[in-house]
MARBA-3410 file (N, C-alpha, C, O; in Angstrom, 1 decimal):
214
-0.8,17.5,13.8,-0.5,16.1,13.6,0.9,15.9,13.0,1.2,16.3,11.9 ~ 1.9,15.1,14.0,3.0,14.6,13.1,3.9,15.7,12.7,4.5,15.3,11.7 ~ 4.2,16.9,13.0,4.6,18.0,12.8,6.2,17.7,12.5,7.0,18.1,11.6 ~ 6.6,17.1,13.5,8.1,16.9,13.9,8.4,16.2,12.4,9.3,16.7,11.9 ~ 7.7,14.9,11.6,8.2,14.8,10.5,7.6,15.7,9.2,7.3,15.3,8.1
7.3,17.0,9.8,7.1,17.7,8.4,8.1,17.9,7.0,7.8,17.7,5.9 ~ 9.4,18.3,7.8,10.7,18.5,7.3,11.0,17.3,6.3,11.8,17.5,5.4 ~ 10.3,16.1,6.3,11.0,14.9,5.2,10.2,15.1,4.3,10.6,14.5,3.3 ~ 8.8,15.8,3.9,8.2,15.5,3.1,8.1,16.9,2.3,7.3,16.9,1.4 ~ 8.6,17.8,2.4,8.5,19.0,1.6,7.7,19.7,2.4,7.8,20.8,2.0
7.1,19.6,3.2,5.7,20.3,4.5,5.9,21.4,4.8,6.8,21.5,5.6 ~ 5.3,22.6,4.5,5.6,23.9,4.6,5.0,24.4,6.4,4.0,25.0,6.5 ~ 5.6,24.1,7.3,4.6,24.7,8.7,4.6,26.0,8.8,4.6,26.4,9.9 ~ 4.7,27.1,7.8,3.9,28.6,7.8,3.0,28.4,7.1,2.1,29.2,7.3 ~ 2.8,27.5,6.3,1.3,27.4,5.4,0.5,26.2,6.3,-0.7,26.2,6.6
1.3,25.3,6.6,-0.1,24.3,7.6,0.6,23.8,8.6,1.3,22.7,8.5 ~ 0.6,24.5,9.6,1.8,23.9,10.6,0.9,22.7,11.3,1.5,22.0,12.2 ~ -0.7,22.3,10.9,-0.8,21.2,12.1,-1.3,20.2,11.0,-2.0,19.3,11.2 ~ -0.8,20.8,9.8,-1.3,19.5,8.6,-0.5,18.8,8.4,-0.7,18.1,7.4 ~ 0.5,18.5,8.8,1.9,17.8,8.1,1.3,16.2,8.1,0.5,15.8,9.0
1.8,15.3,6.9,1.6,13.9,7.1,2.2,13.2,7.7,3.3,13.6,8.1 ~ 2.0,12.0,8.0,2.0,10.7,8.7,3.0,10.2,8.6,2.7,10.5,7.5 ~ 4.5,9.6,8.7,5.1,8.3,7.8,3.9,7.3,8.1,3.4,6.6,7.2 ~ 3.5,7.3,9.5,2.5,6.0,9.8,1.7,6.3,10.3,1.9,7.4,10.8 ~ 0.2,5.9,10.7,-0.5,5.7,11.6,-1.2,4.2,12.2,-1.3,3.2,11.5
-1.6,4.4,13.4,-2.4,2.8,13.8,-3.5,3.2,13.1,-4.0,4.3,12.9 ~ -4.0,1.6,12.6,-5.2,1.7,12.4,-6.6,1.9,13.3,-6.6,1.8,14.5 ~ -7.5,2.0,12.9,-8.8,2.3,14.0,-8.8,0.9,15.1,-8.2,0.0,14.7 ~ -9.2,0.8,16.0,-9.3,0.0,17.1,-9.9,-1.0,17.1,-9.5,-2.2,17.3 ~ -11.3,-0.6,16.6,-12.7,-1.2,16.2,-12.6,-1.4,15.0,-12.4,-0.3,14.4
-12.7,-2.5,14.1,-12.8,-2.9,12.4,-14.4,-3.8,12.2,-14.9,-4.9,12.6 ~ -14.7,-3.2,11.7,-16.1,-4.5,11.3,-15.3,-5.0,10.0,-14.8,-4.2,9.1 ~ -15.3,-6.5,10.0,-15.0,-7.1,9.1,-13.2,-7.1,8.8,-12.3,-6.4,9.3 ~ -12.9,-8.4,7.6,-11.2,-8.9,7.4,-11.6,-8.4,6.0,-12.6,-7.9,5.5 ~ -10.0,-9.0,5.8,-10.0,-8.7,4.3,-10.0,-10.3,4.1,-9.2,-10.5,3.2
-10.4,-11.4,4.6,-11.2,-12.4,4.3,-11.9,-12.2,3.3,-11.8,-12.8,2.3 ~ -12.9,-11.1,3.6,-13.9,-11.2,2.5,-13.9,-10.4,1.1,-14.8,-9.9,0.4 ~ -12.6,-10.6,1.0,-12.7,-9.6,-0.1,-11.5,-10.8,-0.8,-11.1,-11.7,0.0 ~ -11.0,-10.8,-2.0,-9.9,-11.3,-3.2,-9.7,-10.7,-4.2,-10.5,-9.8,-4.3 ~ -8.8,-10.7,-5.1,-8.7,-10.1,-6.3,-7.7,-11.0,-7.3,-6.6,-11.5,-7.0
-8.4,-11.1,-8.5,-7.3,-11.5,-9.9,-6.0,-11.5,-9.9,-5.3,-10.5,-9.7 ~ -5.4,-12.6,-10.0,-3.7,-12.1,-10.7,-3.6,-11.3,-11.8,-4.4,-11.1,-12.8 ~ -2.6,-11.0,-11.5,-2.2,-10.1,-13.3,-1.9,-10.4,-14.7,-1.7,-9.6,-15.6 ~ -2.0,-12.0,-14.5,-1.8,-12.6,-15.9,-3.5,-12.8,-16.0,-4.1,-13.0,-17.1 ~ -4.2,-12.7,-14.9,-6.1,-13.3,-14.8,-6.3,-14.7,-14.8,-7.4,-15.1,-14.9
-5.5,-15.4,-14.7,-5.0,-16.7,-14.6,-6.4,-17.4,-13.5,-7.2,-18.2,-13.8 ~ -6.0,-16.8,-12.2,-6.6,-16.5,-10.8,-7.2,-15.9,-10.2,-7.1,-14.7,-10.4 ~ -8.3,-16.6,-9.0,-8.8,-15.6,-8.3,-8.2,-16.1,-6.8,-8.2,-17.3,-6.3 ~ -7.8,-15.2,-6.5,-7.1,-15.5,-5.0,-7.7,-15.4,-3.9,-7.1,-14.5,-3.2 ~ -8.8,-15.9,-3.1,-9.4,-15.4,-1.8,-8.1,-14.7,-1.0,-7.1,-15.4,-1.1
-8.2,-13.8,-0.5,-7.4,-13.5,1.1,-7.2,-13.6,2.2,-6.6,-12.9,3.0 ~ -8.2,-15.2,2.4,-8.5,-15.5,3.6,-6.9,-16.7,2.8,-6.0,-16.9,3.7 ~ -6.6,-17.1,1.8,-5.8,-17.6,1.9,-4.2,-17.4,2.9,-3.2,-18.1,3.2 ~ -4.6,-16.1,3.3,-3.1,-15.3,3.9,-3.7,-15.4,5.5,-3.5,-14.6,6.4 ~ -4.3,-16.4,5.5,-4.8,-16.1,7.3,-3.4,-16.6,7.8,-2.6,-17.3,7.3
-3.5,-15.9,9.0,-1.9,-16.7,9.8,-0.7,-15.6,9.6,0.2,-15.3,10.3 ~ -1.2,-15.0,8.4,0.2,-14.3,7.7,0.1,-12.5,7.7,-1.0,-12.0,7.4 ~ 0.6,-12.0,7.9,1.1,-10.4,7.8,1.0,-10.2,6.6,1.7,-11.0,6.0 ~ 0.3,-9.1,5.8,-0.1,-9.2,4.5,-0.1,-7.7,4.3,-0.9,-7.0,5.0 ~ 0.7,-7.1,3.4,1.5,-5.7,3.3,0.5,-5.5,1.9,0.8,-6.3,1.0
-0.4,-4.6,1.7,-1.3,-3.8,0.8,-0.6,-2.9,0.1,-0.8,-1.9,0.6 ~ 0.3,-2.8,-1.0,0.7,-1.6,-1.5,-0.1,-1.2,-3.2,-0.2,-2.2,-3.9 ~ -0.3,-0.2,-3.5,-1.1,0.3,-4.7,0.3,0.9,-5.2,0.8,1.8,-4.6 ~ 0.9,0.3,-6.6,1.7,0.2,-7.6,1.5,0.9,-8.2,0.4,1.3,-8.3 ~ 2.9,1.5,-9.1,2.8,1.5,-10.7,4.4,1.4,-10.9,5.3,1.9,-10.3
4.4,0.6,-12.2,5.7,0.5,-13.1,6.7,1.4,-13.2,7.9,1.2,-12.7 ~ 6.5,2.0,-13.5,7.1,3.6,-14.1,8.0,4.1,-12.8,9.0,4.7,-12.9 ~ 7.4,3.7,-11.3,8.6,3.9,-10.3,8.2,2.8,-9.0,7.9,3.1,-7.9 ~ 8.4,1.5,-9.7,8.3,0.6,-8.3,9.8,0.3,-7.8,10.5,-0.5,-8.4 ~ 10.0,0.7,-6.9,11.1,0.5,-6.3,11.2,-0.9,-5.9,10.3,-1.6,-5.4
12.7,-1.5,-6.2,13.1,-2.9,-5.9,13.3,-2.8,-4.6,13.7,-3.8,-4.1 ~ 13.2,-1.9,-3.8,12.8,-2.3,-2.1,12.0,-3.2,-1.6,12.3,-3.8,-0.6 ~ 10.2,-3.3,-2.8,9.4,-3.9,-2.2,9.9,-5.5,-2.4,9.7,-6.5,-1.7 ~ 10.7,-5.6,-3.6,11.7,-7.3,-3.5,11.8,-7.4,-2.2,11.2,-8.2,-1.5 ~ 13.0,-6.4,-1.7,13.9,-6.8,-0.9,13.1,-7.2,0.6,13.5,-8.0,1.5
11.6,-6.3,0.8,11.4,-6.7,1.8,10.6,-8.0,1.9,10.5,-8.7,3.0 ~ 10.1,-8.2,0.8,9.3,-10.2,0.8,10.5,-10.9,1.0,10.2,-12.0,1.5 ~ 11.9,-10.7,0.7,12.9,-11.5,0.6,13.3,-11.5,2.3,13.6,-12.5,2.9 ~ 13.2,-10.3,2.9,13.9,-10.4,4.0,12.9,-10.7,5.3,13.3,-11.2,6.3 ~ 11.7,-10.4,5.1,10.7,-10.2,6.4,9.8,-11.7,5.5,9.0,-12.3,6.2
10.0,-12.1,4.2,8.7,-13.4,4.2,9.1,-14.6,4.9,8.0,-15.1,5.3 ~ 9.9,-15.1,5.2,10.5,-16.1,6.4,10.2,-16.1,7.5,10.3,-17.1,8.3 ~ 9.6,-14.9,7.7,8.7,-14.4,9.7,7.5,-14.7,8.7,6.6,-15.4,9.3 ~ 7.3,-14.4,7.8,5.4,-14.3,8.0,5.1,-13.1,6.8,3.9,-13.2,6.4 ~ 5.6,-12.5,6.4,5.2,-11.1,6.0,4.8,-11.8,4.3,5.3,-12.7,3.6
3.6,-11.1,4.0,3.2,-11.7,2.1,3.3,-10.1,2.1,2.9,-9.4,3.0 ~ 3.7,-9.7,0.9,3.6,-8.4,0.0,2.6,-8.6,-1.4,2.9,-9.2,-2.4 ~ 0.8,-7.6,-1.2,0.9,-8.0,-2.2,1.2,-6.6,-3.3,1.8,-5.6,-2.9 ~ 0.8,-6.7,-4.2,1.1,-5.2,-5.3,-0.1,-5.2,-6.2,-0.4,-6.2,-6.9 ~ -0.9,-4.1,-6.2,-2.0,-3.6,-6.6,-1.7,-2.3,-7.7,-2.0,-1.2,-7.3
-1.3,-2.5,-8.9,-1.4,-1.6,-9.9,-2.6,-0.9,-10.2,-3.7,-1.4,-10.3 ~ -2.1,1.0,-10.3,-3.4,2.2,-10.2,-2.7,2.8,-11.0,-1.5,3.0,-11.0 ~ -3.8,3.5,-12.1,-3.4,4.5,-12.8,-3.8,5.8,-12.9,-3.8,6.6,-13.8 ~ -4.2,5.7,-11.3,-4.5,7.1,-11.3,-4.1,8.0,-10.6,-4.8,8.9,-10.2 ~ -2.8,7.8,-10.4,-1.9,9.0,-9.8,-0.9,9.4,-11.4,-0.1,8.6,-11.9
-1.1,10.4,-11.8,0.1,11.0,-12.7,0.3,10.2,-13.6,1.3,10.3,-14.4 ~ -0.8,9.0,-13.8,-1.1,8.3,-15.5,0.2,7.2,-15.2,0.7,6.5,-16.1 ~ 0.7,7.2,-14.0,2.0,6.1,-14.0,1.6,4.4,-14.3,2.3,3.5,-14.7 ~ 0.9,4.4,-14.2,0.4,2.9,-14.5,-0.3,2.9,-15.9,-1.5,2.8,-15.9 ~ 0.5,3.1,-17.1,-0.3,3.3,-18.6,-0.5,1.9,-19.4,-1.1,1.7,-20.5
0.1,0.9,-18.6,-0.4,-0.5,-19.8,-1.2,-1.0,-19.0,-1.8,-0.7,-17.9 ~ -1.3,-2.2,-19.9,-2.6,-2.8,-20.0,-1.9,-4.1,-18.8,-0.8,-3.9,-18.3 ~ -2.6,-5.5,-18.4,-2.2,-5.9,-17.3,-0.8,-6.7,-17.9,0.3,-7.0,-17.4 ~ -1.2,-7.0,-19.1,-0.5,-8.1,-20.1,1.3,-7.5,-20.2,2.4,-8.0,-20.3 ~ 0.9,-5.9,-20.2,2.3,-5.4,-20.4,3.0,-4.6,-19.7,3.9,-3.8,-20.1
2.3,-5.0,-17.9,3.2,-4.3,-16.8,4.2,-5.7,-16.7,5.3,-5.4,-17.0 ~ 4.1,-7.0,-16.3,5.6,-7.5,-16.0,6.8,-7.4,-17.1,8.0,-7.1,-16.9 ~ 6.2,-7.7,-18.3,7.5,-7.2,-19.0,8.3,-5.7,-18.8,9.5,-5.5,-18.5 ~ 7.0,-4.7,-19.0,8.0,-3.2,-18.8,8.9,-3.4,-17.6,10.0,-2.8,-17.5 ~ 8.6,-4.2,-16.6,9.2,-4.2,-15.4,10.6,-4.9,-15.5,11.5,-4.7,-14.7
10.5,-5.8,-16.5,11.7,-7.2,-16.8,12.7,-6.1,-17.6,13.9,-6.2,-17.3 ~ 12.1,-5.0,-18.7,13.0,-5.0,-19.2,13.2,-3.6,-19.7,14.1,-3.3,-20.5 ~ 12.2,-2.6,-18.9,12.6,-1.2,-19.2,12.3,-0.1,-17.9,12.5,1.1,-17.9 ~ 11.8,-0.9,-16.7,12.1,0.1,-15.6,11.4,-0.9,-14.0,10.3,-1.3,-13.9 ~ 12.1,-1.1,-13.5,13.7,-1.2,-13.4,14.4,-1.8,-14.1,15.6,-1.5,-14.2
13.9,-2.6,-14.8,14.3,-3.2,-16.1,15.9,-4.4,-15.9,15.6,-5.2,-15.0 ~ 16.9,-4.5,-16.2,17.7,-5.6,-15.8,17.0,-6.9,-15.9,18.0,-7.7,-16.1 ~ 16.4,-7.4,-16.0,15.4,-8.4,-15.7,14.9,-8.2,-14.5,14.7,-9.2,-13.8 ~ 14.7,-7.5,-14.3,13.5,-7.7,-12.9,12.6,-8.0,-12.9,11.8,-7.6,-13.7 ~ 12.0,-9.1,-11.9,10.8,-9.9,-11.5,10.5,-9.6,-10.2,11.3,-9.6,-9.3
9.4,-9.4,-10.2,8.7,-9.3,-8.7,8.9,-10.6,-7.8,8.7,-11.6,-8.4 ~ 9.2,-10.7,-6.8,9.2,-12.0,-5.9,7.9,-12.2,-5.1,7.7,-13.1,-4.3 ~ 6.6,-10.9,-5.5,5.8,-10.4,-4.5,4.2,-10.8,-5.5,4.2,-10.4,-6.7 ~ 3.2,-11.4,-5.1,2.3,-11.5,-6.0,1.2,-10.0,-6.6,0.3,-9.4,-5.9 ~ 1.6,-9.7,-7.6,1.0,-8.7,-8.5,-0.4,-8.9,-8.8,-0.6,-9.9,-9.5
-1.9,-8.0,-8.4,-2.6,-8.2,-9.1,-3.3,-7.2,-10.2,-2.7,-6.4,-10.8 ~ -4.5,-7.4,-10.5,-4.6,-6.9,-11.9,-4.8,-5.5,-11.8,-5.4,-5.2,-10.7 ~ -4.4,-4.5,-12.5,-4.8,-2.9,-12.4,-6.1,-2.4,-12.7,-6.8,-2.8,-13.6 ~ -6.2,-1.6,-11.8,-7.1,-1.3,-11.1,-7.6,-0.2,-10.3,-6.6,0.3,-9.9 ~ -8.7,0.5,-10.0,-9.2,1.9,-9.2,-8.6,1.5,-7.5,-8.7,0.5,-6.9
-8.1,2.4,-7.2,-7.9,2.4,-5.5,-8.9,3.1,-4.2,-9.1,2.9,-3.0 ~ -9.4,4.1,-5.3,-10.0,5.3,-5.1,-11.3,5.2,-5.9,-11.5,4.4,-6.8 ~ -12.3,6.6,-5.4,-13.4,6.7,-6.4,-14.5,5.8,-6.2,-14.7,5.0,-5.3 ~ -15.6,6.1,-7.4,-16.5,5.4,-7.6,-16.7,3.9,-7.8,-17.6,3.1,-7.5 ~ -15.6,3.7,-8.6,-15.1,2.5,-9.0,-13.9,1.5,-8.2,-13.3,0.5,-8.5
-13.9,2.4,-7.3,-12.1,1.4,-6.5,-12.4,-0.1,-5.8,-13.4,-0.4,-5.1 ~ -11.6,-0.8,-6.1,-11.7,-2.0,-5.6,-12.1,-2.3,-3.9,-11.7,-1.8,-2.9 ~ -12.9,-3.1,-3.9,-13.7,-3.3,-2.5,-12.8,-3.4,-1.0,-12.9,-2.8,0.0 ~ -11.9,-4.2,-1.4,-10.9,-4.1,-0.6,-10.3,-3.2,-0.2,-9.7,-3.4,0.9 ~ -10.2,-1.9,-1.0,-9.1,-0.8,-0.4,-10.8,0.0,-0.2,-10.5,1.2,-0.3
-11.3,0.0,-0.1,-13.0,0.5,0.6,-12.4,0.3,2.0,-11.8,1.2,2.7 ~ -12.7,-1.1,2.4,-12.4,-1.8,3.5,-11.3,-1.5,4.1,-11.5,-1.5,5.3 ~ -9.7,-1.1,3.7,-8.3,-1.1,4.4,-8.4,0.8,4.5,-7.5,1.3,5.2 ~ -9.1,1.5,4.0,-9.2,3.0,4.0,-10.1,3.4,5.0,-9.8,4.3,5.8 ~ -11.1,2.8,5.2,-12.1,2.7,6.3,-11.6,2.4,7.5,-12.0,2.9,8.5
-10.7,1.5,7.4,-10.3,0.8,9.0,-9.0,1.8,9.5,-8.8,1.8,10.8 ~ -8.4,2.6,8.8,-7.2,3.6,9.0,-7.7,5.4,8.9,-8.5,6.0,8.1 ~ -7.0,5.7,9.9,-7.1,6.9,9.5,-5.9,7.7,8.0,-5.0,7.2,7.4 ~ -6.6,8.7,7.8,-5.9,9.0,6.1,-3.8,9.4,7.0,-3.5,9.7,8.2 ~ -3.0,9.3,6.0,-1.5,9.4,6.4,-1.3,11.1,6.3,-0.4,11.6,7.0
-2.2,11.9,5.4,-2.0,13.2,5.0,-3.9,13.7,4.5,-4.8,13.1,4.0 ~ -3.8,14.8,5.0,-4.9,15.1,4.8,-5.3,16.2,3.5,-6.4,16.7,3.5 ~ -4.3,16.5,2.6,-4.3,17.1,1.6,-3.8,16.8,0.2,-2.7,16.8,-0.3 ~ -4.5,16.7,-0.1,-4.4,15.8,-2.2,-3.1,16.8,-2.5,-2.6,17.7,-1.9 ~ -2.9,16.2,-3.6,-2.0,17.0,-4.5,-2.4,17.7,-5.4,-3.5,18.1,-5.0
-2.2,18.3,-6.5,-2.5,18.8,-7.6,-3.7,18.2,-8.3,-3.4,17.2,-9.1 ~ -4.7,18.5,-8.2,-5.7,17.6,-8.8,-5.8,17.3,-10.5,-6.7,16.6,-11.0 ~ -4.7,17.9,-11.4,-4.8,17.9,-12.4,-4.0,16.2,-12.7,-4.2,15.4,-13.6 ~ -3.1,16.0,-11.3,-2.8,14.5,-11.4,-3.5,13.2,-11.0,-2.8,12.2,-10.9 ~ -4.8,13.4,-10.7,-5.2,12.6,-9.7,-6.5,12.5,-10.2,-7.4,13.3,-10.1
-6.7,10.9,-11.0,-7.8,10.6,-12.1,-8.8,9.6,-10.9,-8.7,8.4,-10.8 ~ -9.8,10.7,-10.0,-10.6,10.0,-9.7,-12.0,10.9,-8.9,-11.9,11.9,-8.3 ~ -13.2,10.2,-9.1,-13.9,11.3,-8.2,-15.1,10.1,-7.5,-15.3,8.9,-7.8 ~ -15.7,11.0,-6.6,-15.0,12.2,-5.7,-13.7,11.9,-4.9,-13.6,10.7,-4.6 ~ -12.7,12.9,-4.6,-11.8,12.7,-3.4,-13.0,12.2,-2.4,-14.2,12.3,-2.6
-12.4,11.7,-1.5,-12.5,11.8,-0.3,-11.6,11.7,0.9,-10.5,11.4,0.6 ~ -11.7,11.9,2.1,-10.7,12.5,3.0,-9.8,11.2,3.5,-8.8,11.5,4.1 ~ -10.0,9.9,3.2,-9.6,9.2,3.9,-8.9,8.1,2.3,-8.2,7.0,2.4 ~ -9.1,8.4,1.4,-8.3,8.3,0.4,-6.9,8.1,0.3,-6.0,8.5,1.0 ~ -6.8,7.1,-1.1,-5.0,7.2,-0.9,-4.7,8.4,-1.9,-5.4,8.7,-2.9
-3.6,8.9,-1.4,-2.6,10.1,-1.9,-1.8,10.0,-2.8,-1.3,11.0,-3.4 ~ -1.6,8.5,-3.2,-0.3,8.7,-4.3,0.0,7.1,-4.2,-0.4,6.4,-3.3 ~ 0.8,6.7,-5.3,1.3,5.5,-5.4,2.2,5.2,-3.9,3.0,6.0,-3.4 ~ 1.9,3.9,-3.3,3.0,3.3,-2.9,2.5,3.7,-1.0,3.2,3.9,0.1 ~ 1.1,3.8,-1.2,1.0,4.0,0.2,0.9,2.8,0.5,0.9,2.0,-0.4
0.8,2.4,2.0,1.2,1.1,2.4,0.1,0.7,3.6,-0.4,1.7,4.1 ~ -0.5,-0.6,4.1,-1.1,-1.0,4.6,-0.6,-2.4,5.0,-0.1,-3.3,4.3 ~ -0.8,-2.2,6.3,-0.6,-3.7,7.1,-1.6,-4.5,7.6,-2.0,-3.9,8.6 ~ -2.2,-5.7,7.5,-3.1,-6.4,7.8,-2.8,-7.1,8.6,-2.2,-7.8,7.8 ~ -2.6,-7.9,10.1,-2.1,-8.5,10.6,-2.6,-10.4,10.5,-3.3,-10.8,9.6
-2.4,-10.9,11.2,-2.8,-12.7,11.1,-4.4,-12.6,11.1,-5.1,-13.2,10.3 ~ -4.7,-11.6,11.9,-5.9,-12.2,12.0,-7.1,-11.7,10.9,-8.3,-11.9,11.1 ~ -6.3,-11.0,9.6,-7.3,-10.2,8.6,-7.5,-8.7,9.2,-8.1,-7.8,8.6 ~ -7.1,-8.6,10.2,-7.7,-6.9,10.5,-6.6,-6.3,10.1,-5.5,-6.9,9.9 ~ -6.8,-4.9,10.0,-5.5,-3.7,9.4,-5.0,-3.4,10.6,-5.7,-3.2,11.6
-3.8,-3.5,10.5,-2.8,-2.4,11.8,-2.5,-1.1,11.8,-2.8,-0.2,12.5 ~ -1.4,-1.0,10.3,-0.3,0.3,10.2,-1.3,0.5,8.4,-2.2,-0.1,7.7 ~ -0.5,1.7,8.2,-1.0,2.5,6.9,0.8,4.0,6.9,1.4,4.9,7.5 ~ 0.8,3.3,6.0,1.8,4.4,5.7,2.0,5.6,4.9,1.4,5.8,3.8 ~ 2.6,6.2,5.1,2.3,7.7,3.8,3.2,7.1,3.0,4.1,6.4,3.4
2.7,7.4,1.3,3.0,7.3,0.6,4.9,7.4,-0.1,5.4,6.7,-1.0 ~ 5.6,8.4,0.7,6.8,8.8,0.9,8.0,8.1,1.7,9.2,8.3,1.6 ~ 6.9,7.0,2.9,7.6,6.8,4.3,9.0,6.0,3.6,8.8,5.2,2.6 ~ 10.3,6.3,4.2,11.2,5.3,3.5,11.3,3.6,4.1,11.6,3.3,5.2 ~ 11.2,2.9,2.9,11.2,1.5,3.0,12.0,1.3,4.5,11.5,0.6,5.3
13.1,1.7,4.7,13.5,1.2,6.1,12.7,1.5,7.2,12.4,0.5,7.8 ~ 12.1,2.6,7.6,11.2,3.1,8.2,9.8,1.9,8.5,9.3,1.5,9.6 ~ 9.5,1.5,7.2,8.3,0.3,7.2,8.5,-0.4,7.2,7.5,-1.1,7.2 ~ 10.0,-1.4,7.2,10.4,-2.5,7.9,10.5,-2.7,9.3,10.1,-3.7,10.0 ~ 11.3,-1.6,9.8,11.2,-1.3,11.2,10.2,-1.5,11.9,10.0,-2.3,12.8
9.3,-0.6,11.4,7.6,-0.8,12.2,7.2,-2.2,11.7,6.7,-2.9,12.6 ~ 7.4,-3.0,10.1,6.6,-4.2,11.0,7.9,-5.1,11.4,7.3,-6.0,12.0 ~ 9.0,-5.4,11.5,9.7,-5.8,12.5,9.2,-5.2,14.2,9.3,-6.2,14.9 ~ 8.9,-4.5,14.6,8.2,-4.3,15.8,7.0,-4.8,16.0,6.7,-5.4,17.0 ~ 6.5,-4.5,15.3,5.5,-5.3,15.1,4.6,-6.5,15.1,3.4,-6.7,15.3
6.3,-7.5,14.4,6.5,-8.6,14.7,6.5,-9.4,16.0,5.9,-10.4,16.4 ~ 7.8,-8.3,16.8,7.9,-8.8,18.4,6.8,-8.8,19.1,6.5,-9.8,19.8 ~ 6.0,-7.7,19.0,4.4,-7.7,19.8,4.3,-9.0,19.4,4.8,-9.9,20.0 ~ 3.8,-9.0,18.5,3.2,-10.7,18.3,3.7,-11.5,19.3,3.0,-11.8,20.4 ~ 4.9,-11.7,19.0,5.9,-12.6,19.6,5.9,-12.6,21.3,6.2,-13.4,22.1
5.4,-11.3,21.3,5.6,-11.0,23.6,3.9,-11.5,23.5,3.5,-11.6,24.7 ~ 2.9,-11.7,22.7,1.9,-11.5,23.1,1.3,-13.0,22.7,0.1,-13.2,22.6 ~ 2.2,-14.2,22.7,2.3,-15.1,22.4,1.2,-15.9,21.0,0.6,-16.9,20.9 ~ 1.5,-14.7,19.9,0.6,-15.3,18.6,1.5,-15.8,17.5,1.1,-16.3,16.5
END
């Protein structure tokens, strides 16, 4: 699987030459069920947001943390939300303890000590939370189910606060999921893929739409 991009991700092909991960995969064909039925809290708790609110809309799933959110995911609600595209951001602390506050004191660390400058999300944030495990939020149940996994081997388990693994699990902060208008999943990205890479695919993405007259 995917061999040709082993080389960007550290992927040793004398130790697993047919394990290499993903940047992307389609999602499964067949989905029972949207993410209609599922919502989650803002981060202040303010709200509860159904998700059927984003019907119509391209709705980008990524699982966060502070400590390295890259101002890419700004740039892409800024450049692709004008087509359609909502970004939301899902804080987890259970890759490498990166997500260590509480919900009250992830926008500030963000405003003012990483990326810090004042940085504000342009993208709606909700409250932190399991991604994975016994306890993971219903929704990424649902968006892991409809995708095949991007990489089929965990990391160092001494970083990875959750049990049981399972095979179709997320891998690490900042994996990515695409939901299209109609609530079903499309794309799923590895965790690593670079932000231009996942613009590209849903700019392509977009045009299908577009030739397919939706």
């Amino acid at each position: 699987l995917c061999r040709e991009h082993g080389w960007q991700w550290g992927w040793n092909p004398l130790l697993h030459p047919w394990d290499a991960p993903c940047p992307q995969v389609k999602c499964y064909g067949s989905v029972e069920g949207t993410i209609y039925d599922y919502g989650a809290l803002t981060i202040d708790g303010d709200e509860y947001i159904p998700f059927r609110n984003y019907a119509g809309k391209m709705v980008l799933f990524v699982n966060v943390a502070w400590l390295c959110l890259p101002a890419e995911l700004n740039a892409l609600q800024t450049e692709l939300g004008p087509y359609g595209l909502v970004v939301l951001g899902f804080p987890s602390n259970q890759f490498g303890k990166q997500e260590p506050g509480q919900n009250s004191e992830i926008l500030p660390a963000l405003k003012y000590v990483r990326p810090g400058g004042g940085f504000v999300p342009n993208f709606q944030l909700f409250q932190k939370g399991d991604v994975n495990g016994a306890k993971e939020q219903k929704v990424f149940t649902f968006l892991k189910n409809a995708c095949p996994p991007v990489a089929e081997e965990f990391g160092n388990p001494k970083n990875l606060f959750w049990e049981p693994l399972r095979n179709h699990d997320i891998k690490w902060n900042f994996e990515k999921f695409l939901v299209g208008p109609d609530g079903v999943p499309v794309m799923r990205w590895y965790h690593r893929a670079n932000i231009a890479v996942v613009k590209n695919d849903i700019i392509a993405y977009m045009r299908q739409l577009q030739e397919q007259g939706q």
